[in-house]
VEXDREN-2710 file (C-alpha; in Angstrom, 1 decimal):
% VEXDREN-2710
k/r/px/py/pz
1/UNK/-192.8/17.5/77.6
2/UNK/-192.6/14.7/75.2
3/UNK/-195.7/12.5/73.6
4/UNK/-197.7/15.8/75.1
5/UNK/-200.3/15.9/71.9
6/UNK/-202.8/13.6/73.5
7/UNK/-203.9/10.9/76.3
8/UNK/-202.0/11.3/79.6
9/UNK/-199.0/13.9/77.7
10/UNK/-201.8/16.3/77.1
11/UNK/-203.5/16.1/80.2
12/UNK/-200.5/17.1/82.4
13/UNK/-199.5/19.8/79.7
14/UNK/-203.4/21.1/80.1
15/UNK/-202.8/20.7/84.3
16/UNK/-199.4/22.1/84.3
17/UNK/-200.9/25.3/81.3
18/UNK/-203.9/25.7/84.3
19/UNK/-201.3/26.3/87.0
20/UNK/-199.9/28.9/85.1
21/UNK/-196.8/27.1/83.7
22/UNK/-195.5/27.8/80.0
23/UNK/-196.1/24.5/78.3
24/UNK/-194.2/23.4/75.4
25/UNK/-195.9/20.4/73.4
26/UNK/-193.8/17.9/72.3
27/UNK/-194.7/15.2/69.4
28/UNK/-193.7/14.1/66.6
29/UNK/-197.0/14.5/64.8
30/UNK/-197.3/18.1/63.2
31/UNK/-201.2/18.0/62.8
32/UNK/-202.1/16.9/66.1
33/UNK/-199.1/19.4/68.2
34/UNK/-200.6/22.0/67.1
35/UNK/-204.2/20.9/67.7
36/UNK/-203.0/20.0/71.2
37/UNK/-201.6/24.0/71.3
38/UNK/-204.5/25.2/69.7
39/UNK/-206.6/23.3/72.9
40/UNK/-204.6/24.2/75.3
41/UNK/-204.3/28.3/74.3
42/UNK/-208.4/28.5/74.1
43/UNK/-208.6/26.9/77.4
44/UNK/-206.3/29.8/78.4
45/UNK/-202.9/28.4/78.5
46/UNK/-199.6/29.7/77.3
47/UNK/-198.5/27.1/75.0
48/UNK/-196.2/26.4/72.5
49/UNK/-195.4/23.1/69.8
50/UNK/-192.4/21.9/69.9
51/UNK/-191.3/19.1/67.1
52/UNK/-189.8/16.2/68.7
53/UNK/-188.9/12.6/68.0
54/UNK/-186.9/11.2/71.2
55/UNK/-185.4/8.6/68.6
56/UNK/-183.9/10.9/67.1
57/UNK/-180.8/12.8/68.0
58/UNK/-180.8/15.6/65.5
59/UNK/-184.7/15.8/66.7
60/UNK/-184.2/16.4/70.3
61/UNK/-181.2/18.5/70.0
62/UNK/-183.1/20.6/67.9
63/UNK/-186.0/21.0/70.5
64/UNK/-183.6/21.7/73.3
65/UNK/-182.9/24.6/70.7
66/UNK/-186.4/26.0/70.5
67/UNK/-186.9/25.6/74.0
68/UNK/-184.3/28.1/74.3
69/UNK/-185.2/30.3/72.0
70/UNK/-189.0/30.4/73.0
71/UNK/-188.8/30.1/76.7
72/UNK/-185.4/30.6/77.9
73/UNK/-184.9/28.3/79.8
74/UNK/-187.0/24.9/81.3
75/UNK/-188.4/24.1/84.9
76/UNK/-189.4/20.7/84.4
77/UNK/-189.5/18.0/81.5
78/UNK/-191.5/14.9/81.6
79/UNK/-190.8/11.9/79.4
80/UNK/-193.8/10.8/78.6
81/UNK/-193.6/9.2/74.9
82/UNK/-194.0/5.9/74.7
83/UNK/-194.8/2.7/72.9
84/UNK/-196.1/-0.8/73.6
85/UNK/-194.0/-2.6/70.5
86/UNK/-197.2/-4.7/69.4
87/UNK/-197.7/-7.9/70.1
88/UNK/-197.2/-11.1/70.7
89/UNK/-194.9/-10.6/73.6
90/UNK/-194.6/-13.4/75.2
91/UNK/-190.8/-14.3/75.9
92/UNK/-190.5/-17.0/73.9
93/UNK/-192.5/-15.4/70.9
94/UNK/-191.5/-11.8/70.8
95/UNK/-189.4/-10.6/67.9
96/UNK/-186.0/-8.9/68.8
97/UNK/-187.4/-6.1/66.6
98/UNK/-189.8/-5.7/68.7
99/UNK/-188.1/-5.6/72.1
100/UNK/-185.3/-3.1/70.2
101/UNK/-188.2/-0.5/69.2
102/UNK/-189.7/-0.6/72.9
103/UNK/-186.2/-0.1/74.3
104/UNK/-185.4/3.1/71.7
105/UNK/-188.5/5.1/72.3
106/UNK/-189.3/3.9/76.6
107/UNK/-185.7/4.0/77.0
108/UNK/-183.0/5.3/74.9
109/UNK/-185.4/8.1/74.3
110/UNK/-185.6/9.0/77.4
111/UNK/-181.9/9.4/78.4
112/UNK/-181.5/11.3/74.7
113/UNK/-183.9/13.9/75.5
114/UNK/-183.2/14.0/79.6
115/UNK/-179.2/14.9/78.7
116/UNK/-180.2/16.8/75.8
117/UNK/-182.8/19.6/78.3
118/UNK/-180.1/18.8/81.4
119/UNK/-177.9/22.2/80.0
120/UNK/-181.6/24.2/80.5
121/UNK/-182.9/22.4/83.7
122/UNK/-179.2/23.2/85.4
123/UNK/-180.0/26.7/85.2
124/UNK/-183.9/26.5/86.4
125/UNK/-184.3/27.6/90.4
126/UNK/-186.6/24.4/90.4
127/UNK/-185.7/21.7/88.1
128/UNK/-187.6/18.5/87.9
129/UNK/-187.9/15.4/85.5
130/UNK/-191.0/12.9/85.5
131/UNK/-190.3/9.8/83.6
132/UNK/-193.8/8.1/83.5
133/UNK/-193.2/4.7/83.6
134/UNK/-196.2/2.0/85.1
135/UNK/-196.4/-0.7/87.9
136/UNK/-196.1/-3.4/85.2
137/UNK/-192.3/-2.4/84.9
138/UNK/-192.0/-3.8/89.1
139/UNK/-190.3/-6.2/89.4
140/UNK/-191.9/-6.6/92.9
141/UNK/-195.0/-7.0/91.6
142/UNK/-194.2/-9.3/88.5
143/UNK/-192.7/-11.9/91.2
144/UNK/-195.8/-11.2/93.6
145/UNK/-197.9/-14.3/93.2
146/UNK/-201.5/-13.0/92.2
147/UNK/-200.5/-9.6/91.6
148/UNK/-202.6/-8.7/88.6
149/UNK/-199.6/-7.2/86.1
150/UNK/-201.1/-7.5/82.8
151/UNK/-200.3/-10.1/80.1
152/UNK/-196.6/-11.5/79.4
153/UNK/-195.1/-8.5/78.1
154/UNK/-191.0/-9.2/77.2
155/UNK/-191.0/-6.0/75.6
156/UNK/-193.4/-3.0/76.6
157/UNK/-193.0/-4.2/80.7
158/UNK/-189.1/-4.7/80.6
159/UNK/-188.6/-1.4/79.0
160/UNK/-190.6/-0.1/82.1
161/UNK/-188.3/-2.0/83.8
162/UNK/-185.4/-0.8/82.4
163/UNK/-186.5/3.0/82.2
164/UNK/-187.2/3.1/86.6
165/UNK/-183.4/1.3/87.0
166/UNK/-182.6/4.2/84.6
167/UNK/-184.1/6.7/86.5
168/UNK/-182.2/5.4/90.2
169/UNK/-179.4/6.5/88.0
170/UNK/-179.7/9.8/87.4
171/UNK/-181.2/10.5/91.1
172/UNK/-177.9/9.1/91.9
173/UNK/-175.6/11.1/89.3
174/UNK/-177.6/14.0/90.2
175/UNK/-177.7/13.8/94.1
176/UNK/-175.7/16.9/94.9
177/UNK/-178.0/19.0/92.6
178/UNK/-181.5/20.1/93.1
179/UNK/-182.5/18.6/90.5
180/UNK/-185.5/15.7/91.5
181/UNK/-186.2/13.0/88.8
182/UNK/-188.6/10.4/89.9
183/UNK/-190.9/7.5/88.1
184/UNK/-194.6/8.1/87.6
185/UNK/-197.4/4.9/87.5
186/UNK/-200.8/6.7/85.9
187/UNK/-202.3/3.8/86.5
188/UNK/-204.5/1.4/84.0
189/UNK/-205.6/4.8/82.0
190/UNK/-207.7/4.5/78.9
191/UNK/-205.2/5.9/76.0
192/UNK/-204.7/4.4/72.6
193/UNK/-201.5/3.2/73.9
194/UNK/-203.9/0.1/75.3
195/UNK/-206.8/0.4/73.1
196/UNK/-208.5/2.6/75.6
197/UNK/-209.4/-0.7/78.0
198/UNK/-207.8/1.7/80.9
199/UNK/-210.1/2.1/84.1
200/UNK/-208.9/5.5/84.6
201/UNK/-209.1/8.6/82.7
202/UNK/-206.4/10.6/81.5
203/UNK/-206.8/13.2/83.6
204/UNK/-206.5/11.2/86.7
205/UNK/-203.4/9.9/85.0
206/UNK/-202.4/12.9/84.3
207/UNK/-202.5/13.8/88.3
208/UNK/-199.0/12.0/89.8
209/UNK/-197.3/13.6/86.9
210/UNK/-198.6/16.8/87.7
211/UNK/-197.4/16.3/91.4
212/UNK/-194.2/15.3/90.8
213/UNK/-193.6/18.0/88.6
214/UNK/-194.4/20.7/91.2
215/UNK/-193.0/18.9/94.1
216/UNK/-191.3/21.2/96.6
217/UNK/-187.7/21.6/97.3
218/UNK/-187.1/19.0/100.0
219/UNK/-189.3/16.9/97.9
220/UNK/-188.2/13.3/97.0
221/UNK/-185.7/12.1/93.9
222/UNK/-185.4/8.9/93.2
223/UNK/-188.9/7.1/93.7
224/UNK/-191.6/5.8/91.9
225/UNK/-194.8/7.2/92.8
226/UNK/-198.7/6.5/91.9
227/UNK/-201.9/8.5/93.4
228/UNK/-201.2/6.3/96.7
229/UNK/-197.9/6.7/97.3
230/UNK/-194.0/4.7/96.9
231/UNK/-194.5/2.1/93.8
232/UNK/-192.2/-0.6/94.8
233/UNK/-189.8/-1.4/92.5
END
């Protein structure tokens, strides 16, 4: 999984390693993979780092690599890494810059590492892709008057945006597989990612993740999903 070195990334690896599951780590920073590894093999999980920037092409296509080469194969991969882009963010403020960087990591990212593990997921008995994307990314709830969404966010919400339109797509592309792909919402969870202000832990975060990763095979593809059920879009 990617951006699985800390927050709500190392929580599912740590749920997903307590199933029983082979986990690869994957995260750009060397120091804080392997501390993530080294955490989740004392707690008793089978675990592995994996070196991964999901902006960069040579990056992921050399993770799909050691995937291979250390597990054989892959069951599920969730795209977790993300970024907010900084702020300010209002629409008539934000920098270009910064809407660009959201949409390479939230976005792009995604779709570079999703077609890059495809090849290995095509071969798995029970494939399944999480994108964990978050309620400020509805539209339906952006247009809802009093719906409590967050500050103006032109970059970090519209990538949201963008990434659960992205993931209709594949569920579409991918219909006649068994492949499921669906959107995640944590939740408000205290990571750095929002200068820990969250209301939920990253374990509870962690939880829809975790459940859409193991869903069964007449599970759903296609949705967006939080601990109560169908996010609207």
């Amino acid at each position: 999984m990617t951006g699985a070195n800390k927050g709500i990334g190392y929580e599912v690896a740590a749920g997903l390693g307590s199933l029983g599951w082979r986990v690869g780590v994957g995260a750009r920073d060397e120091q804080r993979r392997e501390e993530a590894v080294a955490k989740l093999r004392a707690a008793g999980g089978d675990a592995f780092g994996v070196p991964l920037d999901v902006t960069d092409d040579a990056s992921v296509a050399a993770a799909a690599g050691l995937i291979e080469e250390r597990a054989g194969g892959l069951d599920v991969l969730v795209n977790n890494a993300a970024i907010t882009g900084g702020a300010p963010q209002t629409p008539i403020t934000v920098e270009p810059a910064t809407v660009r960087a959201a949409v390479e990591t939230n976005v792009i990212g995604v779709i570079r590492t999703t077609n890059a593990m495809l090849p290995l997921l095509r071969r798995s008995a029970t494939p399944r892709i999480v994108n964990m994307s978050s309620s400020v990314g509805s539209l339906t709830m952006q247009t809802t008057p009093g719906a409590e969404t967050g500050p103006l966010s032109a970059a970090y919400a519209t990538s949201k945006t963008f990434l659960n339109a992205v993931t209709v797509q594949y569920a579409k592309e991918l219909h006649d597989t068994i492949i499921l792909i669906n959107a995640a919402c944590p939740g408000f969870t205290a990571t750095d990612l929002n200068g820990f202000r969250g209301v939920r832990t990253p374990e509870q975060g962690a939880a829809i993740a975790i459940r859409l990763a193991t869903l069964p095979a007449d599970g759903s593809t296609g949705g967006f999903f939080d601990d109560a059920g169908i996010v609207a879009w």
